[in-house]
CHARMM internal coordinates of N, CA and C (Angstrom, degrees):
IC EDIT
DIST 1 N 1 CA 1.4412
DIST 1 CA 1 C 1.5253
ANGL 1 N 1 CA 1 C 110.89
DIST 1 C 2 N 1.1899
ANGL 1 CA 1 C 2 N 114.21
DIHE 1 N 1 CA 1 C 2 N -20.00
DIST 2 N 2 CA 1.5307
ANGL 1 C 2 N 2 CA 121.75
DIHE 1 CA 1 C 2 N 2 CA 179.42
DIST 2 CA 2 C 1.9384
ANGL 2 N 2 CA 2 C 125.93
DIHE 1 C 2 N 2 CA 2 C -51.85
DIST 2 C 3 N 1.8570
ANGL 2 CA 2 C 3 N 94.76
DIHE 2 N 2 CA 2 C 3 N -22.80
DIST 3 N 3 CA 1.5785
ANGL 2 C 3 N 3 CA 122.29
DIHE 2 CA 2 C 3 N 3 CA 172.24
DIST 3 CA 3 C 1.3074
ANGL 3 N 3 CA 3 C 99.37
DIHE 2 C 3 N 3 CA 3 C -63.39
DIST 3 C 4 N 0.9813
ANGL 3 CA 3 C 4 N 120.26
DIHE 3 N 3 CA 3 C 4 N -50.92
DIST 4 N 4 CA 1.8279
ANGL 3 C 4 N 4 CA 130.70
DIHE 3 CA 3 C 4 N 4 CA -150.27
DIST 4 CA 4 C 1.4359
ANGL 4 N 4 CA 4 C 104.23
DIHE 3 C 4 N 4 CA 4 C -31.60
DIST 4 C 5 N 1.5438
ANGL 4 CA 4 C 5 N 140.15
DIHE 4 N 4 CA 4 C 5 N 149.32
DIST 5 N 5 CA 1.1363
ANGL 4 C 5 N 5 CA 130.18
DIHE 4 CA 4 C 5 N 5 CA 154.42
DIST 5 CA 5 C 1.4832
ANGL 5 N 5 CA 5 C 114.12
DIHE 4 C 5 N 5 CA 5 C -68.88
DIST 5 C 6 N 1.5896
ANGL 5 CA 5 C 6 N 122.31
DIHE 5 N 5 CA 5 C 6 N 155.06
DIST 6 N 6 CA 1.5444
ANGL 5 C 6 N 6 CA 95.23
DIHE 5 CA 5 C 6 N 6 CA 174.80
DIST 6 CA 6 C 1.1576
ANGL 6 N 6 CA 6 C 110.20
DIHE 5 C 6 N 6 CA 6 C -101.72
DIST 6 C 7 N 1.5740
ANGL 6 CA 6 C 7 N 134.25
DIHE 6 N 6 CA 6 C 7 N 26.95
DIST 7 N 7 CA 1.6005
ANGL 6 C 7 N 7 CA 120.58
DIHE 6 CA 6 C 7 N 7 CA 148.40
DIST 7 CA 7 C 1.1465
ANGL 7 N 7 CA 7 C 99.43
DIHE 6 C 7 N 7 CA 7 C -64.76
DIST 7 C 8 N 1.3226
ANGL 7 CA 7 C 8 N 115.51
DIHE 7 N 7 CA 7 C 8 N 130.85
DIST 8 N 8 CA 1.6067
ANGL 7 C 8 N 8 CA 109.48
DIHE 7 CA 7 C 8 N 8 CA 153.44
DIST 8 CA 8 C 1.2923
ANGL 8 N 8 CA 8 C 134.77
DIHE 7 C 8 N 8 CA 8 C -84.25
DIST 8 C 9 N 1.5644
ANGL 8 CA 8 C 9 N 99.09
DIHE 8 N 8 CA 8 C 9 N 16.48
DIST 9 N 9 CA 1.7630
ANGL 8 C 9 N 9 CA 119.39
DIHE 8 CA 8 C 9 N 9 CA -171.25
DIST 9 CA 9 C 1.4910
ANGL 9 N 9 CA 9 C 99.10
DIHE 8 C 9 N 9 CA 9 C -83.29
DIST 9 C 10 N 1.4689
ANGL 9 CA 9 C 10 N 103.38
DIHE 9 N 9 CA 9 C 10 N -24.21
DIST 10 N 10 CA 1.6364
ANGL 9 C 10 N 10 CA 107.52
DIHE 9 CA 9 C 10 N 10 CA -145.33
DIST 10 CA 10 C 1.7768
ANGL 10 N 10 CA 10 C 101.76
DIHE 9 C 10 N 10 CA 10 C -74.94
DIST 10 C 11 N 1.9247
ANGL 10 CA 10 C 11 N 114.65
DIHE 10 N 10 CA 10 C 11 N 136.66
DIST 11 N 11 CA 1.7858
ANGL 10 C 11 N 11 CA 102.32
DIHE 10 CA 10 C 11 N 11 CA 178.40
DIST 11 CA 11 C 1.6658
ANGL 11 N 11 CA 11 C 102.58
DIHE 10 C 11 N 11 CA 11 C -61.51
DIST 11 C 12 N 1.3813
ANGL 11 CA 11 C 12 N 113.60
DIHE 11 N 11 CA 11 C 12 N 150.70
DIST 12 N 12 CA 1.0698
ANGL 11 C 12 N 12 CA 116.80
DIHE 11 CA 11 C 12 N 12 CA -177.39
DIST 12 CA 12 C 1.6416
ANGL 12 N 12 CA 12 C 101.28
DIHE 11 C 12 N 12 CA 12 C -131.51
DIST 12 C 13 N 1.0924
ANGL 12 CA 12 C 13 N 120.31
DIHE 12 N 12 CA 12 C 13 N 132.91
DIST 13 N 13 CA 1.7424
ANGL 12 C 13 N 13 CA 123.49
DIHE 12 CA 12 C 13 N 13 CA -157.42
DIST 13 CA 13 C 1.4594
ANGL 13 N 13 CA 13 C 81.90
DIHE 12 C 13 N 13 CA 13 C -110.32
DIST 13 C 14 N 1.6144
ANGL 13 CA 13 C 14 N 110.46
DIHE 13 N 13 CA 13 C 14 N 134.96
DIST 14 N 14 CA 1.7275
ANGL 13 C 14 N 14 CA 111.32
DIHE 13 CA 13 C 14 N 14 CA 167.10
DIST 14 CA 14 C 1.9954
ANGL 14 N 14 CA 14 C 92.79
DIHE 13 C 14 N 14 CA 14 C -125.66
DIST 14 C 15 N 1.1741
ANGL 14 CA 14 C 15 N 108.88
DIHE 14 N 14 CA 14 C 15 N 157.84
DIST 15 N 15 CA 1.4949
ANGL 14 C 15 N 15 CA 122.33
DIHE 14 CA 14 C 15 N 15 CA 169.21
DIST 15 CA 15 C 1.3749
ANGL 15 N 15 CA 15 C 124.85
DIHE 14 C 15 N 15 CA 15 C -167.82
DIST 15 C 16 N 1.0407
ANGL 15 CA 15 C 16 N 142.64
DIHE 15 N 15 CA 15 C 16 N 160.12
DIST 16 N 16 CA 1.7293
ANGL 15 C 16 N 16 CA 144.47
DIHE 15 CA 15 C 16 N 16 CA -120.18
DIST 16 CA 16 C 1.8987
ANGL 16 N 16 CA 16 C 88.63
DIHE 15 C 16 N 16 CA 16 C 170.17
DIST 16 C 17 N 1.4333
ANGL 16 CA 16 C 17 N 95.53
DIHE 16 N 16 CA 16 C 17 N 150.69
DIST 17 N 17 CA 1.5699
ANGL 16 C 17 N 17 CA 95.54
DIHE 16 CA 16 C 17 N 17 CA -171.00
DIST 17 CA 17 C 1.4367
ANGL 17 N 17 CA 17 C 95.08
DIHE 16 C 17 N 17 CA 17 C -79.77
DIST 17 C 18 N 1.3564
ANGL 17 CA 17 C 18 N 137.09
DIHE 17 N 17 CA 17 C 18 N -16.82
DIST 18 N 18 CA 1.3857
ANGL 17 C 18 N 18 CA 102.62
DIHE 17 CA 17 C 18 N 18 CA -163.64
DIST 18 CA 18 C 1.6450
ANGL 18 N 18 CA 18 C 91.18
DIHE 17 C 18 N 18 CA 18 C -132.09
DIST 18 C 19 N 1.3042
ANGL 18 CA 18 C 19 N 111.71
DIHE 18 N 18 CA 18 C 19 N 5.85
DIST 19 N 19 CA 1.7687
ANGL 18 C 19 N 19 CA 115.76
DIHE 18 CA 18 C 19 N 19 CA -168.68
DIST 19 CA 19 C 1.0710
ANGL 19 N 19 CA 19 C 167.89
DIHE 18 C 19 N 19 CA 19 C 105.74
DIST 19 C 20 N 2.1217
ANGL 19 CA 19 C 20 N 81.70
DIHE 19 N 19 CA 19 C 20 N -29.70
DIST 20 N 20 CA 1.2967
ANGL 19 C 20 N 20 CA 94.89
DIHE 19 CA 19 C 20 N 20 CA 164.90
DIST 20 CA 20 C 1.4214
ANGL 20 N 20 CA 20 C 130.99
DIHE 19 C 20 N 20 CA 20 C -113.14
DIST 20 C 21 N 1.2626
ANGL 20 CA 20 C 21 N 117.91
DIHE 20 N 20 CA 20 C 21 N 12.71
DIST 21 N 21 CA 1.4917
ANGL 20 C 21 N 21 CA 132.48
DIHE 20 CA 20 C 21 N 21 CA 144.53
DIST 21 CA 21 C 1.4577
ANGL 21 N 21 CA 21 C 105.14
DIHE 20 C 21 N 21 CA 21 C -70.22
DIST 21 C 22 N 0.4332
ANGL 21 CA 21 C 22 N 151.08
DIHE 21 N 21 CA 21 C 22 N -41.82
DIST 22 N 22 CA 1.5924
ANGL 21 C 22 N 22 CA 158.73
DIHE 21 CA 21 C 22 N 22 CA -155.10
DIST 22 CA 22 C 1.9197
ANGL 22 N 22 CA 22 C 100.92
DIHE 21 C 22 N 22 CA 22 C -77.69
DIST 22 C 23 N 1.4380
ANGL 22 CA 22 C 23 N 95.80
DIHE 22 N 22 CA 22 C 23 N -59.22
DIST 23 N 23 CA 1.6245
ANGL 22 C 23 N 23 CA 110.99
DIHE 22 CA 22 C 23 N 23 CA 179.57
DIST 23 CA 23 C 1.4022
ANGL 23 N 23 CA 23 C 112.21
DIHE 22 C 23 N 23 CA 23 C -42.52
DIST 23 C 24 N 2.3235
ANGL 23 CA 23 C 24 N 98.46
DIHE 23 N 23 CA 23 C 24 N -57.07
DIST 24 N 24 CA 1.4998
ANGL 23 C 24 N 24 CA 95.54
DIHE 23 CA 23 C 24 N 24 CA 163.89
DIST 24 CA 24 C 1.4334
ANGL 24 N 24 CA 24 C 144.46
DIHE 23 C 24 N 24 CA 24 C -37.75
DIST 24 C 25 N 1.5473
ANGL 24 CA 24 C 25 N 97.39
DIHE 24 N 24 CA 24 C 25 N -49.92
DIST 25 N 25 CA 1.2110
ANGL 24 C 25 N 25 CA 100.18
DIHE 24 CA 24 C 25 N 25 CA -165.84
DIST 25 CA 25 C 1.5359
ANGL 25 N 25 CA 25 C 115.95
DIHE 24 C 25 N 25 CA 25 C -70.71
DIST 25 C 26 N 1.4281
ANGL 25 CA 25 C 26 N 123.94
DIHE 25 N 25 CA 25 C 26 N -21.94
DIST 26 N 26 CA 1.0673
ANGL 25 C 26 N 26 CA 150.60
DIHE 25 CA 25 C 26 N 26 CA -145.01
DIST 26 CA 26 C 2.0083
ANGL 26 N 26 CA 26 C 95.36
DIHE 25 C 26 N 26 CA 26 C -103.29
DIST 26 C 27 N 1.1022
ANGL 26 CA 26 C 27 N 90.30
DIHE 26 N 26 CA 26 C 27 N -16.97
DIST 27 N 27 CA 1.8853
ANGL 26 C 27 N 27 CA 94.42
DIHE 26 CA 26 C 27 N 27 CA 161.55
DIST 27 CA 27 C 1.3284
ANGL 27 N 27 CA 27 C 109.03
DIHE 26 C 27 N 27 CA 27 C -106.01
DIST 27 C 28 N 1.2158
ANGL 27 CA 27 C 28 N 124.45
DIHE 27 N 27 CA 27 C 28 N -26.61
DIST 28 N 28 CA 1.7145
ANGL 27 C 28 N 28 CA 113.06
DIHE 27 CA 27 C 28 N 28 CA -170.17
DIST 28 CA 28 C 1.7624
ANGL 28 N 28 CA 28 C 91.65
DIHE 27 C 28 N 28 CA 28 C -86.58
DIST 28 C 29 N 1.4722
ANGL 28 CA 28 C 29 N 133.68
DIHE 28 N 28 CA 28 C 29 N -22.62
DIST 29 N 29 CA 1.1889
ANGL 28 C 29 N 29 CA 127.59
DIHE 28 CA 28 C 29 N 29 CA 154.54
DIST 29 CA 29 C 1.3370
ANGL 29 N 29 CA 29 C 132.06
DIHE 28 C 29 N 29 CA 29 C -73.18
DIST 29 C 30 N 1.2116
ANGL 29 CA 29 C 30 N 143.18
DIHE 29 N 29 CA 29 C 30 N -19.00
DIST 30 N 30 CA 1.2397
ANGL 29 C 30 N 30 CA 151.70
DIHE 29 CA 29 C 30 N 30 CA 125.74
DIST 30 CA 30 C 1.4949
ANGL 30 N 30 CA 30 C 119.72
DIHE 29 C 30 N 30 CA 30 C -35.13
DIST 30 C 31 N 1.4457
ANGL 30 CA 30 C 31 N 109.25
DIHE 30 N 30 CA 30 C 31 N -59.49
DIST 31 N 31 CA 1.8312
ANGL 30 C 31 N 31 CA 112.69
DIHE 30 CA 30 C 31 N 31 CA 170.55
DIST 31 CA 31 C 1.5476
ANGL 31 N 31 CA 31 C 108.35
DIHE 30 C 31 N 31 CA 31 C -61.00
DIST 31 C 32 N 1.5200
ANGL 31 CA 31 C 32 N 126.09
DIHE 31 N 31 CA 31 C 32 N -6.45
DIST 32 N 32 CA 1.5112
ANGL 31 C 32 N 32 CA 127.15
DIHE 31 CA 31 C 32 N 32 CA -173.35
DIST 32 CA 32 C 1.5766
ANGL 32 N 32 CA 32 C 102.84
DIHE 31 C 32 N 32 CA 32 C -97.49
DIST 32 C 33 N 1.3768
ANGL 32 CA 32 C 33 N 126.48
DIHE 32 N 32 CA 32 C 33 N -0.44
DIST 33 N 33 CA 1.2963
ANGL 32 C 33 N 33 CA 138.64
DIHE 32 CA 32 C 33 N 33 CA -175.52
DIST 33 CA 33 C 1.4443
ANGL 33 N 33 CA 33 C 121.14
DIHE 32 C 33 N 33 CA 33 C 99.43
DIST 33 C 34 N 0.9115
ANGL 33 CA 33 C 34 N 128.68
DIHE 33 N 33 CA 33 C 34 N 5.83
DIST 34 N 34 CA 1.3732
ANGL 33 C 34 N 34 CA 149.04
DIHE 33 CA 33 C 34 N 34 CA -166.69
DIST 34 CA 34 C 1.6590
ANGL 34 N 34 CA 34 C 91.78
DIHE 33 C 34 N 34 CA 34 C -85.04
DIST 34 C 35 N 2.1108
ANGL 34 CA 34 C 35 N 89.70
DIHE 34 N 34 CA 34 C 35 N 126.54
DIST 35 N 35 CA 1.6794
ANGL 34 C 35 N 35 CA 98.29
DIHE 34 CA 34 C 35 N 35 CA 178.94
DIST 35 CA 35 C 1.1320
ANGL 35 N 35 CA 35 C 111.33
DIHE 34 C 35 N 35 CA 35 C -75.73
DIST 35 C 36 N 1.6699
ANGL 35 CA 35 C 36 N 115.71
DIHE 35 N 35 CA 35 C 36 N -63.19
DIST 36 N 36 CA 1.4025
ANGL 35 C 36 N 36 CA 126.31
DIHE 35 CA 35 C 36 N 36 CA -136.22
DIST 36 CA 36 C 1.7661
ANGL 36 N 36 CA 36 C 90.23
DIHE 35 C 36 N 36 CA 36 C -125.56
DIST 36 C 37 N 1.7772
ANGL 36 CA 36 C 37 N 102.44
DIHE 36 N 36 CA 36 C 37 N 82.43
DIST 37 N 37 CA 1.9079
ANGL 36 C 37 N 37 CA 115.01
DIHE 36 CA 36 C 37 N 37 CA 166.91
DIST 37 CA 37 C 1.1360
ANGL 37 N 37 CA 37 C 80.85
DIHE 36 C 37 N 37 CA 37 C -107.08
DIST 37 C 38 N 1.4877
ANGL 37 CA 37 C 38 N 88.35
DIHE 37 N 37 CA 37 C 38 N 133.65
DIST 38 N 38 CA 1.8785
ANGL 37 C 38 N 38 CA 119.69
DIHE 37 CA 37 C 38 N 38 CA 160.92
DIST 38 CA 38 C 1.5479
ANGL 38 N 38 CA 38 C 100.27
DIHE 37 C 38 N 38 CA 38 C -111.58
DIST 38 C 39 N 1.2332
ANGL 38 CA 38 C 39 N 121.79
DIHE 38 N 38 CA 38 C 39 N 124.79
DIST 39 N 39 CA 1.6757
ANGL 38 C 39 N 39 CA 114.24
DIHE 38 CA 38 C 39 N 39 CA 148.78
DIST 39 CA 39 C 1.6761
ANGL 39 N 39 CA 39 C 115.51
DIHE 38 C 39 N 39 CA 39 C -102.50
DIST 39 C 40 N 1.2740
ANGL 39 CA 39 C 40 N 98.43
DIHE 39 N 39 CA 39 C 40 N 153.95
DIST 40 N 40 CA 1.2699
ANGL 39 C 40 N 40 CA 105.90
DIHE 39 CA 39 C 40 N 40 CA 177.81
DIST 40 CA 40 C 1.7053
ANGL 40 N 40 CA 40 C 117.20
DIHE 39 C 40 N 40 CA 40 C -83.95
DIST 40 C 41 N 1.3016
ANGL 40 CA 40 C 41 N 101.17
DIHE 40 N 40 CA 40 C 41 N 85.79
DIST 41 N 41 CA 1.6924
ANGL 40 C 41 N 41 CA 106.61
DIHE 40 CA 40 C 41 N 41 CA -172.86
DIST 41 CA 41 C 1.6133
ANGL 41 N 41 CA 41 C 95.79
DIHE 40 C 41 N 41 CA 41 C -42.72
DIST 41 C 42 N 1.5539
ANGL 41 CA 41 C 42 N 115.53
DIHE 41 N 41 CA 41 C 42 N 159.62
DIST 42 N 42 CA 1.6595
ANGL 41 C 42 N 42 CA 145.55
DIHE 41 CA 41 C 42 N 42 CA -155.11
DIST 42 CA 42 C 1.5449
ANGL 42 N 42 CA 42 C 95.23
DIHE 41 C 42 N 42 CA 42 C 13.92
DIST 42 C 43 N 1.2941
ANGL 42 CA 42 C 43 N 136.16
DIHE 42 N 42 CA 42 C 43 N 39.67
DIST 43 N 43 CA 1.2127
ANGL 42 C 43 N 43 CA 131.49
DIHE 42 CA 42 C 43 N 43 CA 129.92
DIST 43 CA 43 C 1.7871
ANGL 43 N 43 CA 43 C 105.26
DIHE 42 C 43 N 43 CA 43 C 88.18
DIST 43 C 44 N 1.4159
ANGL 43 CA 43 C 44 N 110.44
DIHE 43 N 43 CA 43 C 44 N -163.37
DIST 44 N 44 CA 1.7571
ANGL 43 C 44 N 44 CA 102.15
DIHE 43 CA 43 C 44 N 44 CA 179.13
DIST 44 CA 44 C 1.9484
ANGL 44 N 44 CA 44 C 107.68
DIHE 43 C 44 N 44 CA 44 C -78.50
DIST 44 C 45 N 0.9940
ANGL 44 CA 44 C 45 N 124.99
DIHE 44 N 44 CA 44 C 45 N 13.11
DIST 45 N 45 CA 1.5577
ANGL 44 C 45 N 45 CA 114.16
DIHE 44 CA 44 C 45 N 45 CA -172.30
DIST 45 CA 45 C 1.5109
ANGL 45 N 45 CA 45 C 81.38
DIHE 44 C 45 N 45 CA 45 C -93.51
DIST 45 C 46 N 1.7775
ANGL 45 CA 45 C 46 N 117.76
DIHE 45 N 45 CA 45 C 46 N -60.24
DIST 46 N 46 CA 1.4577
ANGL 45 C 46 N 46 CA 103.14
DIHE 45 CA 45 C 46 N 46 CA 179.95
DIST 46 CA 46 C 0.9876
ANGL 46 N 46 CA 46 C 121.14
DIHE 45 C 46 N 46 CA 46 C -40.05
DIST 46 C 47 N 1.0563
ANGL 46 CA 46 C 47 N 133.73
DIHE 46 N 46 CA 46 C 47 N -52.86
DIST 47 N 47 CA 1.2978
ANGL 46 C 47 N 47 CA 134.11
DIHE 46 CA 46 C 47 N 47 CA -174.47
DIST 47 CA 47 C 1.4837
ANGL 47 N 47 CA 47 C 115.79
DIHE 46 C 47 N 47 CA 47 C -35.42
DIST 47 C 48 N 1.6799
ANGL 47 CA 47 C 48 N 93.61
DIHE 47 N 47 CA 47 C 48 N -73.46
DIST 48 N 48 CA 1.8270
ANGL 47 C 48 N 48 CA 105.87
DIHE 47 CA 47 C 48 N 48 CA -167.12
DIST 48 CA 48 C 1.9146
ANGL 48 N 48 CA 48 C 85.24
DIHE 47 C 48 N 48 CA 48 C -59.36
DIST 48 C 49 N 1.0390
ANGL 48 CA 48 C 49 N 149.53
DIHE 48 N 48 CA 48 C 49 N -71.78
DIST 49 N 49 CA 1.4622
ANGL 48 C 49 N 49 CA 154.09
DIHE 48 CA 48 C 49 N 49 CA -173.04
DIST 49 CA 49 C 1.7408
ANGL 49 N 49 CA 49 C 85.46
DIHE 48 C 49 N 49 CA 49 C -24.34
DIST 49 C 50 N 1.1508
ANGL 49 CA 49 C 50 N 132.50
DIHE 49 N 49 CA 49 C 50 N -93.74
DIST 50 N 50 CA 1.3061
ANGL 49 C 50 N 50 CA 107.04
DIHE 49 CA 49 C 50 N 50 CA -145.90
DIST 50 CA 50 C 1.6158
ANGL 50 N 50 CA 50 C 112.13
DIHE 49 C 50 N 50 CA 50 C -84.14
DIST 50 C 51 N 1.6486
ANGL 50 CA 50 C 51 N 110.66
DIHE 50 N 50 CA 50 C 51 N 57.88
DIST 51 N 51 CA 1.2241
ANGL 50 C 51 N 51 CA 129.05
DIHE 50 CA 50 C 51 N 51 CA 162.58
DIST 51 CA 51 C 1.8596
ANGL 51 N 51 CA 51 C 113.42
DIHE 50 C 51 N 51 CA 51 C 69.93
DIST 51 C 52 N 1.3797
ANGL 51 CA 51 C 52 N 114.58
DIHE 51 N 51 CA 51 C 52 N 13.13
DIST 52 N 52 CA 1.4728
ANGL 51 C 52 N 52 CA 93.51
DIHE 51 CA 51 C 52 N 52 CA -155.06
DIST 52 CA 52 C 1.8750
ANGL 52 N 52 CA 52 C 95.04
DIHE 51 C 52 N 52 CA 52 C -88.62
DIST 52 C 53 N 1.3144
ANGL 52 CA 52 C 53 N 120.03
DIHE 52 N 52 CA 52 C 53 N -174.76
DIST 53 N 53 CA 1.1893
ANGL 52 C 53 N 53 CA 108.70
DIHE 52 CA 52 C 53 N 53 CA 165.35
DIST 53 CA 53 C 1.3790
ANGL 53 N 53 CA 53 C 124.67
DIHE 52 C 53 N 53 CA 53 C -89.39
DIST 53 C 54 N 2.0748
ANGL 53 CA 53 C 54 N 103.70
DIHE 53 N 53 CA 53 C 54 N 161.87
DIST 54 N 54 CA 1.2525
ANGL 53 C 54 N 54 CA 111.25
DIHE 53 CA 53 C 54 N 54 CA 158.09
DIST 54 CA 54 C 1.3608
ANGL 54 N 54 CA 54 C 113.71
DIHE 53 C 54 N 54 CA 54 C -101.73
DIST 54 C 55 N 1.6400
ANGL 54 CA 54 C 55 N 122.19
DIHE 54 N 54 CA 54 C 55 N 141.87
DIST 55 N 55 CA 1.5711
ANGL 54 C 55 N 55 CA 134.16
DIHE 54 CA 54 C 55 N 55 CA 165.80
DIST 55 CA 55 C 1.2176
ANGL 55 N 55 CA 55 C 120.05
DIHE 54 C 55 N 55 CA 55 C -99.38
DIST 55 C 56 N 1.2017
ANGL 55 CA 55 C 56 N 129.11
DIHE 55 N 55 CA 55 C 56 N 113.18
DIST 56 N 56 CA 1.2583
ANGL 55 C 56 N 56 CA 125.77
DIHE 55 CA 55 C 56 N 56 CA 173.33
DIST 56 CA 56 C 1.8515
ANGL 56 N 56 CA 56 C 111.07
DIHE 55 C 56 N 56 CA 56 C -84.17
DIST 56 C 57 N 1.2240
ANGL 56 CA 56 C 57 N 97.13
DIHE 56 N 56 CA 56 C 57 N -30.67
DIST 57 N 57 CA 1.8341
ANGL 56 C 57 N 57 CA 89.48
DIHE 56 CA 56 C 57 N 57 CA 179.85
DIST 57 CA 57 C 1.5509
ANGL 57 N 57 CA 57 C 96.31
DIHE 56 C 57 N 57 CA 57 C -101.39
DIST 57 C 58 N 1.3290
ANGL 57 CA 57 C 58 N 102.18
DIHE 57 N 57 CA 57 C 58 N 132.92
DIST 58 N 58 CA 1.5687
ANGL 57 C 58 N 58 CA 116.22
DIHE 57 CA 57 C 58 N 58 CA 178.18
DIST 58 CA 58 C 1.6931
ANGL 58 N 58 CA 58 C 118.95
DIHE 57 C 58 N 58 CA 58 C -62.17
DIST 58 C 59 N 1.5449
ANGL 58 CA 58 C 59 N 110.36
DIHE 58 N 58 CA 58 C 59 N -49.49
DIST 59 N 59 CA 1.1723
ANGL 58 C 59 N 59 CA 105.15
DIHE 58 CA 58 C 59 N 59 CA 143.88
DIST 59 CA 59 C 0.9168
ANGL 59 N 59 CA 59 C 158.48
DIHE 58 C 59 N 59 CA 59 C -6.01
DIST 59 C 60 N 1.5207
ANGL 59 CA 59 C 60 N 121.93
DIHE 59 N 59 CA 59 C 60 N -53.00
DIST 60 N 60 CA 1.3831
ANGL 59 C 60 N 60 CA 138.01
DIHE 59 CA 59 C 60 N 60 CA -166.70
DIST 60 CA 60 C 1.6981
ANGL 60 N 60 CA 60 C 96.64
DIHE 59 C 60 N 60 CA 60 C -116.54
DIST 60 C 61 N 1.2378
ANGL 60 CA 60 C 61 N 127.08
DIHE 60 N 60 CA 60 C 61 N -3.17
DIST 61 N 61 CA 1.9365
ANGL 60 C 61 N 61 CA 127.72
DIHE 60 CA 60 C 61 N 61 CA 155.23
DIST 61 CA 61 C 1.3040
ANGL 61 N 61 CA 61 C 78.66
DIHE 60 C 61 N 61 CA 61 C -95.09
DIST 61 C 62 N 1.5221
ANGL 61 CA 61 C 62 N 165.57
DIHE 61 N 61 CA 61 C 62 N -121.67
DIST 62 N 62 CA 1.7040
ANGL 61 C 62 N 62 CA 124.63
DIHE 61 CA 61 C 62 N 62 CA -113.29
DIST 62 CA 62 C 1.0215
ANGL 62 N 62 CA 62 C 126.51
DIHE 61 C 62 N 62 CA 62 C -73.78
DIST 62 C 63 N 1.5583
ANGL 62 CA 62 C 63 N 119.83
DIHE 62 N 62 CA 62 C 63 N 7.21
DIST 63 N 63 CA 1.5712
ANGL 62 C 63 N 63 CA 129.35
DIHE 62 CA 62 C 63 N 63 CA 157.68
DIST 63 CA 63 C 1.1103
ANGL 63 N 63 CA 63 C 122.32
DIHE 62 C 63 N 63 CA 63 C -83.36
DIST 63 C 64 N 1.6158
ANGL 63 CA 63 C 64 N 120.97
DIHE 63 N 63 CA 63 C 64 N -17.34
DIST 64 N 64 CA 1.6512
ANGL 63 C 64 N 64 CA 107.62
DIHE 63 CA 63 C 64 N 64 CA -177.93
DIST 64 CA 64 C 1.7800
ANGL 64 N 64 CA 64 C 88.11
DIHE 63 C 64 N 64 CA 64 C -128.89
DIST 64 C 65 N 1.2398
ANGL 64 CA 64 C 65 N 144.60
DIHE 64 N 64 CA 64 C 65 N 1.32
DIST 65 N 65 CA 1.4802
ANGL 64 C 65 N 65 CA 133.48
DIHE 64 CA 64 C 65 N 65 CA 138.88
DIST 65 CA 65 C 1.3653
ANGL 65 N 65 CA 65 C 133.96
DIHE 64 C 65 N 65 CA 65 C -80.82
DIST 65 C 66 N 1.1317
ANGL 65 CA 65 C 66 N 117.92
DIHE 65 N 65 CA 65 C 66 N 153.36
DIST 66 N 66 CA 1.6158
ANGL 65 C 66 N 66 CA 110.45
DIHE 65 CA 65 C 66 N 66 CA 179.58
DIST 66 CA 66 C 1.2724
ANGL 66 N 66 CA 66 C 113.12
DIHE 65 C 66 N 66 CA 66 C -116.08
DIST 66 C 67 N 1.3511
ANGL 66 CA 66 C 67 N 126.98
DIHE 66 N 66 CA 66 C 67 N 112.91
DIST 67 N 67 CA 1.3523
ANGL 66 C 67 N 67 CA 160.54
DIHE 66 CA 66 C 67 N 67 CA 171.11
DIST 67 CA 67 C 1.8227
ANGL 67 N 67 CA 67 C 92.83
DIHE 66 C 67 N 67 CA 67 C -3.99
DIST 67 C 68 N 0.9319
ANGL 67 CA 67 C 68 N 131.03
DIHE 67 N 67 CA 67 C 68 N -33.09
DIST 68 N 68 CA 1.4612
ANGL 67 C 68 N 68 CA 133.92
DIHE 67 CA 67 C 68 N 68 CA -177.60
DIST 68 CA 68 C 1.4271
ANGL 68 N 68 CA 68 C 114.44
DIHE 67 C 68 N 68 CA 68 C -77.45
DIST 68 C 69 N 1.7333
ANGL 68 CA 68 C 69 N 117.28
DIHE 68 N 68 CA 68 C 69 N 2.31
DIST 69 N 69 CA 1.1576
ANGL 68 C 69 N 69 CA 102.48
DIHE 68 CA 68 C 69 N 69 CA 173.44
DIST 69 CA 69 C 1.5179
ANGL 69 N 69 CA 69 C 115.09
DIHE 68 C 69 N 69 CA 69 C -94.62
END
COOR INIT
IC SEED 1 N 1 CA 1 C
IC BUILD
């Protein structure tokens, strides 16, 4: 929890390879005051499974996403 931004306005993306660590954590950050936790339901396998991409340079996800997701 020490990552966290301290707006608590700010979306905060949580994910776990299969989801449900992820789910957890994504309530004990929510119960920490945190508005806007997203988890990534079935975790990063869903993810890569329904084709989307992985980024390794952080950079280059706030250049080709838009802050509104």
């Amino acid at each position: 929890m020490g990552e966290l931004p301290k707006n608590k306005d700010m979306k905060v993306l949580v994910y776990c390879k299969a989801g449900n660590r992820g789910a957890a954590a994504s309530q004990l950050i929510a119960d920490a005051g945190y508005k806007r936790v997203y988890n990534v339901q079935g975790g990063i396998n869903s993810w890569v499974n329904a084709g989307c991409p992985i980024v390794v340079d952080p950079t280059e996800w706030t250049a080709s996403y838009p802050s509104s997701l």
